[in-house]
C-alpha positions as CSV (number, residue, x, y, z in Angstrom):
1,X,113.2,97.7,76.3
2,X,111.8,96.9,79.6
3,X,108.5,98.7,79.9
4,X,107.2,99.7,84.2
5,X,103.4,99.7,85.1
6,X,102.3,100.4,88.2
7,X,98.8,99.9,89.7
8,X,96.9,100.0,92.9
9,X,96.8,103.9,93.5
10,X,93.6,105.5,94.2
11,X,91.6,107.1,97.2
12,X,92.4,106.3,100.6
13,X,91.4,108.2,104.2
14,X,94.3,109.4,106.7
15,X,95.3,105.8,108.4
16,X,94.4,103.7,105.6
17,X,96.4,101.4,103.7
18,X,97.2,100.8,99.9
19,X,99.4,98.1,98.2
20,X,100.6,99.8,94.9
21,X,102.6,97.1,92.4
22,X,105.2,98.0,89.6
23,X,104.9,94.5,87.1
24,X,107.7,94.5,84.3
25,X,107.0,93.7,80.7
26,X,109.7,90.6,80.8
27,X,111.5,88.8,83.6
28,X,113.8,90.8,85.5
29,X,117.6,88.8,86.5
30,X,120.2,89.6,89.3
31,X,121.6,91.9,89.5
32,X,119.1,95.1,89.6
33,X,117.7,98.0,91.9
34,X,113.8,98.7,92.1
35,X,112.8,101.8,93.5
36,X,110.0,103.4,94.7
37,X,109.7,107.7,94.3
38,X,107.1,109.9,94.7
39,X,105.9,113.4,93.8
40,X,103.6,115.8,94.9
41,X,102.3,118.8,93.2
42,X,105.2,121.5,93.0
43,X,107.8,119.2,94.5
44,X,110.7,117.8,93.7
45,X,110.6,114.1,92.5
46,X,111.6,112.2,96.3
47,X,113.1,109.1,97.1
48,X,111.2,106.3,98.9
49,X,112.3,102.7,99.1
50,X,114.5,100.4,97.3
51,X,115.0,96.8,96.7
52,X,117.9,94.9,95.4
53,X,117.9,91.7,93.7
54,X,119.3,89.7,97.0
55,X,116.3,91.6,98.6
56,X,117.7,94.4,100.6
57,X,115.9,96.7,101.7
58,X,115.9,100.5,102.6
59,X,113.7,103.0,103.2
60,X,113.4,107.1,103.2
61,X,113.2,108.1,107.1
62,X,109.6,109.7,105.8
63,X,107.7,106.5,105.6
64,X,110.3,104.0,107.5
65,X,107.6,101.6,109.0
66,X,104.5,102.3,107.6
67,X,105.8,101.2,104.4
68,X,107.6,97.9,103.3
69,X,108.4,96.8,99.2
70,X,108.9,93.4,98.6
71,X,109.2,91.5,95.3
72,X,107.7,88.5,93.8
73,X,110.0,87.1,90.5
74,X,107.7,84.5,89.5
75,X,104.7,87.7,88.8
76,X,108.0,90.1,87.6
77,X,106.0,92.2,90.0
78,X,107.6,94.8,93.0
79,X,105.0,95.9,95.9
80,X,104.9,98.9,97.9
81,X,102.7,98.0,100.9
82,X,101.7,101.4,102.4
83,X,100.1,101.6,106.0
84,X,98.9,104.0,108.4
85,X,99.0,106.4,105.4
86,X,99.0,110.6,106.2
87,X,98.0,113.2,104.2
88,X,101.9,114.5,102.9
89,X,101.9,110.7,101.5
90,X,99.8,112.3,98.8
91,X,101.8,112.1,95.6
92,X,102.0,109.9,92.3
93,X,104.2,107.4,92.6
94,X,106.5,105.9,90.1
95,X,108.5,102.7,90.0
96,X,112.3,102.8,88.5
97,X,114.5,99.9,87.3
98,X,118.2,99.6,87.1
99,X,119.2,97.2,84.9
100,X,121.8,96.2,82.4
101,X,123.4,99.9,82.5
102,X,119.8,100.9,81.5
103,X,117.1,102.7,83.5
104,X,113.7,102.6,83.4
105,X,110.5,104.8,84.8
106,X,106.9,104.1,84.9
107,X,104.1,106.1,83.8
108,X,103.1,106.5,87.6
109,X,100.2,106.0,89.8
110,X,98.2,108.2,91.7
111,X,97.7,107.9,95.8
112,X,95.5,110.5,97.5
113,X,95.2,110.5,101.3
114,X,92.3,112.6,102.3
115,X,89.0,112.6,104.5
């Protein structure tokens, strides 16, 4: 059982940046999708990147450079570098792995975006 935390939410002004991280509880091996979603209060659970195991990329239209995930295997660690960040980027965010014919979800971190 593959167990998801994520990190590096927290407090951040309109412009600012945040790196949030998803680090897995073992090593992760081809072939698997990491996404990124987010929700805000009385929304629906949304989309916003994803990152394949031969490192593809793609991104909702929402955040489509400001944001960028990338991976590093030897930390069994996905990153969600957030710039120029706006208020409707408020949310908690939550990594999910597809794996094996499994799936799995992280407890989620928060990201505020306010002056």
């Amino acid at each position: 059982q593959v167990q998801l935390v994520e990190s590096g939410g927290g407090l951040v002004q309109p412009g600012g940046s945040l790196r949030l991280s998803c680090t897995a509880s073992e090593s992760i091996f081809s072939p698997y999708l990491m996404r990124w979603y987010r929700q805000a209060p009385e929304n629906a659970r949304e989309w916003v990147a994803t990152i394949t195991s031969n490192d593809s990329t793609n991104y909702a239209d929402s955040v489509k450079g400001r944001f960028t995930i990338s991976r590093d295997n030897a930390k069994n660690t996905v990153y969600l570098q957030m710039n120029s960040l706006k208020q409707e980027d408020t949310a908690v965010y939550f990594c999910k792995l597809n794996y094996r014919l499994q799936t799995y979800w992280g407890q989620g971190t928060q990201v505020t975006v306010s002056s």
